[in-house]
N, C-alpha and C positions, 0 to 999 in steps of 0.2 A: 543172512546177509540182505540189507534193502535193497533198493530198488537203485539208487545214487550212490550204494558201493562196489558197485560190481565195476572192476577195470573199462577204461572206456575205450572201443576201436574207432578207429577214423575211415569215416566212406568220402568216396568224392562221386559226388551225383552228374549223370550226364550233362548238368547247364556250368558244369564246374566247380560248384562248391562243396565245402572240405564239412563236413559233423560230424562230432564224436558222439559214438550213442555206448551207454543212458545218453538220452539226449535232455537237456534240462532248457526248462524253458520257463517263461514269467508269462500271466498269463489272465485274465479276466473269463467266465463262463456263467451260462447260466444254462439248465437240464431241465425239462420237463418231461415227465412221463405218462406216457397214457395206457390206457386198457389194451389189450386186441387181442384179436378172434389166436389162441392156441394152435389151431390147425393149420388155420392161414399162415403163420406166424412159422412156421414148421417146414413148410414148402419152400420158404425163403433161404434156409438154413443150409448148411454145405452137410455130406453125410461124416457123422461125428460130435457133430454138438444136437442138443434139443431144448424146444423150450423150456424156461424155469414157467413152472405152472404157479401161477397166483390166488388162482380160485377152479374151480373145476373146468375145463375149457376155454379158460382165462389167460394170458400173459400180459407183460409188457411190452411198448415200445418207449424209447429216451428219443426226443429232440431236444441234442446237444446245439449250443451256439458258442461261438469260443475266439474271443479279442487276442491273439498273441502279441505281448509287448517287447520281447526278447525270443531267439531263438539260438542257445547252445552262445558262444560266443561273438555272436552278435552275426554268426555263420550267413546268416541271409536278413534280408528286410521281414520286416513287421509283416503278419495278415490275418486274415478271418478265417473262419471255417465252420462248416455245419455237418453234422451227425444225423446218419440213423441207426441208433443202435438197438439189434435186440435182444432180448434178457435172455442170455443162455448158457448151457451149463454142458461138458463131456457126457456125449451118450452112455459111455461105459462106466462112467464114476459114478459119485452118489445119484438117491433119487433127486431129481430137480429142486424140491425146494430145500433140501440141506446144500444143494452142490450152488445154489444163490448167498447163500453165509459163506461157504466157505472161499469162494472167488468175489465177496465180494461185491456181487450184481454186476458183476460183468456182462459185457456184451458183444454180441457178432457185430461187428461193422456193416450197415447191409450199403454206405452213401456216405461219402463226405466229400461235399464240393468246399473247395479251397479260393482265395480270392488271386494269387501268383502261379506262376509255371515253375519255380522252384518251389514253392509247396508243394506242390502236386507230386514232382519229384520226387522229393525228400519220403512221402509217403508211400509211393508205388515202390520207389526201388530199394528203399531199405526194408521196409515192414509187412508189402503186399496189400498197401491200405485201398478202397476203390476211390481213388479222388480222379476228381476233375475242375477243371477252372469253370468258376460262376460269379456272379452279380452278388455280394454278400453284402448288407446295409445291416448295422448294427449302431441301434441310435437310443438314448437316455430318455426318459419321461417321470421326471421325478424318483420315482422307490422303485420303478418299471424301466425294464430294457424290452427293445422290439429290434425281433430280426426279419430281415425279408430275403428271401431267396430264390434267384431266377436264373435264367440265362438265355439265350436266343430262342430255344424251344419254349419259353411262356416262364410262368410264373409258378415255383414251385409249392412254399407255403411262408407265412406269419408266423412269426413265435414271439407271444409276450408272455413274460415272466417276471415275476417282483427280483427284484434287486438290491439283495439284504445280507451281503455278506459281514455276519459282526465276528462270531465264537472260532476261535483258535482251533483247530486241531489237525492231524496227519491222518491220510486214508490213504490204503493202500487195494487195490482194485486189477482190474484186466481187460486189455479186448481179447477180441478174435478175429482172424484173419483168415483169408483163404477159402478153399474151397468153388464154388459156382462163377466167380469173379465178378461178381453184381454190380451193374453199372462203372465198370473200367476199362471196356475201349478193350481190341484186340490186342492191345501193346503189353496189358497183362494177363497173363496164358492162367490156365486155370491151374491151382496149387495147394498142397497140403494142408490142413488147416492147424498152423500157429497161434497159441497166446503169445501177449505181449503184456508185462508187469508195468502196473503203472503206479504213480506215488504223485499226493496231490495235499501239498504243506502250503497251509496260509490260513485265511477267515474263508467262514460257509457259513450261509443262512439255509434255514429251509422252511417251507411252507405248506404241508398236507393240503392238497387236494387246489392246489396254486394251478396256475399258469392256466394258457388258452394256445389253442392253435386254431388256423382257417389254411387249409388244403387251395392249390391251385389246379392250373389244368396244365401244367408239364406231365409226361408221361412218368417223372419217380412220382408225383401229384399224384395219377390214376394208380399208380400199384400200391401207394399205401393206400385209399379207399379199401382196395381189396384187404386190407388188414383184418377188418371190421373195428376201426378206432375209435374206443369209448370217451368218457368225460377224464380230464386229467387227475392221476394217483396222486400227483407230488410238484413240488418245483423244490430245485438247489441251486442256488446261488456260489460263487468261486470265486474269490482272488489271490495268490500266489504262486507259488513255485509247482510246476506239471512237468515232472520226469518222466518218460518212457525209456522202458529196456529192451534189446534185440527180444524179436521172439522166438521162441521154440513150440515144440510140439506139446498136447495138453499132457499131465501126469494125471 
C-alpha cells in the first residue's frame, strides 16, 4: 500500500488547525548533498539508526530547501522550510550501504527551521520533527534558486542549487525522527526514534556534483562545521505532490 493510501486521521494542532495525515501537500524543493566526516555524523544520531557509509569514513549530509504551495486542504497558509538531513539507516538492519537502497536515502532530521508557528506545530506535534520558526528567503536566479537562513542568533547558511525540475517520475523515501531532540526547545521531550514514509510525484532534475553552500555563524552554523563538510555529491531539484505518512517505529 503507498504512501496516499493509507486511511487519513485528523489531528487538531495546539494553534487550532484541523490535518489529515498522509498529509498531502504541493510543493517546490531543491536538496543538495554534501560529504561528512562518518564519525562526526554518528554522534549527531539518536541510538538506533547509523550512518549510511559512502566511502570509508565518509557519509552524507542533504540541505533541503522547500516552497510549500498547498498544505492538506488548504489546512494552513503557504511557507518555507529548511532541512538538515542525515543519511541514515536502522542500526540492527542491513549493512548501511544496502539499508540506503532500501529506505531509499533516507534521513535523520537533525534541523528544520519553518518560516510560521503553525508549521512548526504541525511538525512537532504530529511527527516529532525538530522545527523552529526562522527567517527563510527563497529567491529565483535564472536555472538557480538561493536559500538564506537565519534568525535572531545570526545567520545560518546559503544554499544555491540549479533549478531544473523537467523528467516525470514517483519516489518513495523516509525520514527519521526522534531520539536526542536536536535543536527543538524543551517543548519536545526526548522520544523513540520514528520513520515517517514519504511519497514525492511530480518533475525532478538532478545534477552530480551541483550545488554550493557557505555556513554562517548561528550556533546550528558552528555544529555543522563540526561535521567535517566536504565539496557537494549531488543537487535535486522538485516540483509536485510531497505526501507524508504518520510514523512508526523502524522494521
Amino acid at each position: 500500500m503507498g504512501v496516499s493510501d493509507r486511511t487519513p486521521k485528523t489531528h487538531t494542532l495546539s494553534t487550532g488547525h484541523e490535518v489529515a495525515v498522509p498529509l498531502e501537500t504541493e510543493a517546490e524543493a531543491t536538496a543538495v548533498a554534501v560529504a561528512a566526516d562518518a564519525g562526526a555524523a554518528g554522534e549527531w544520531l539518536p541510538e538506533g539508526l547509523t550512518p549510511v557509509r559512502l566511502s570509508p569514513g565518509r557519509t552524507a549530509v542533504t540541505f533541503l530547501s522547500v516552497d510549500y504551495r498547498r498544505i492538506g486542504d488548504d489546512a494552513m497558509a503557504p511557507y518555507e522550510e529548511f532541512g538538515v538531513l542525515l543519511a541514515a539507516t536502522p542500526a540492527d538492519g542491513p549493512v548501511p550501504e544496502l539499508g540506503a537502497v532500501r529506505d531509499g536515502l533516507g534521513g535523520y532530521v537533525a534541523a528544520l527551521p519553518v518560516t510560521t508557528e503553525p508549521a512548526r506545530a504541525l511538525g512537532v506535534e504530529i511527527w516529532g520533527y525538530p522545527k523552529s520558526v526562522a527567517d527563510i528567503g527563497i529567491t529565483d536566479r535564472g536555472d538557480r534558486r538561493r536559500t538564506a537562513v537565519g534568525d535572531e542568533r545570526g545567520h545560518v547558511l546559503t544554499l544555491d542549487a540549479p533549478w531544473n525540475p523537467r523528467f516525470r517520475t514517483t519516489v518513495e523515501t523516509a525520514s527519521y525522527t526522534g531520539g536526542d531532540g536536536t535543536e527543538s526547545g524543551p517543548e519536545r521531550p526526548e522520544t523513540a526514534v520514528r520513520r515517517q514514509p514519504l511519497e514525492l510525484s511530480g518533475r525532478f532534475g538532478a545534477r552530480p556534483f551541483g550545488g554550493r553552500y557557505s555556513l554562517g555563524t548561528h550556533p546550528l552554523a558552528e555544529r555543522l562545521r563540526g561535521l567535517g563538510l566536504g565539496r557537494s555529491l549531488g543537487a535535486v531539484a522538485f516540483d509536485g505532490r510531497f505526501v507524508i505518512a504518520e510514523g512508526r517505529p523502524p522494521v
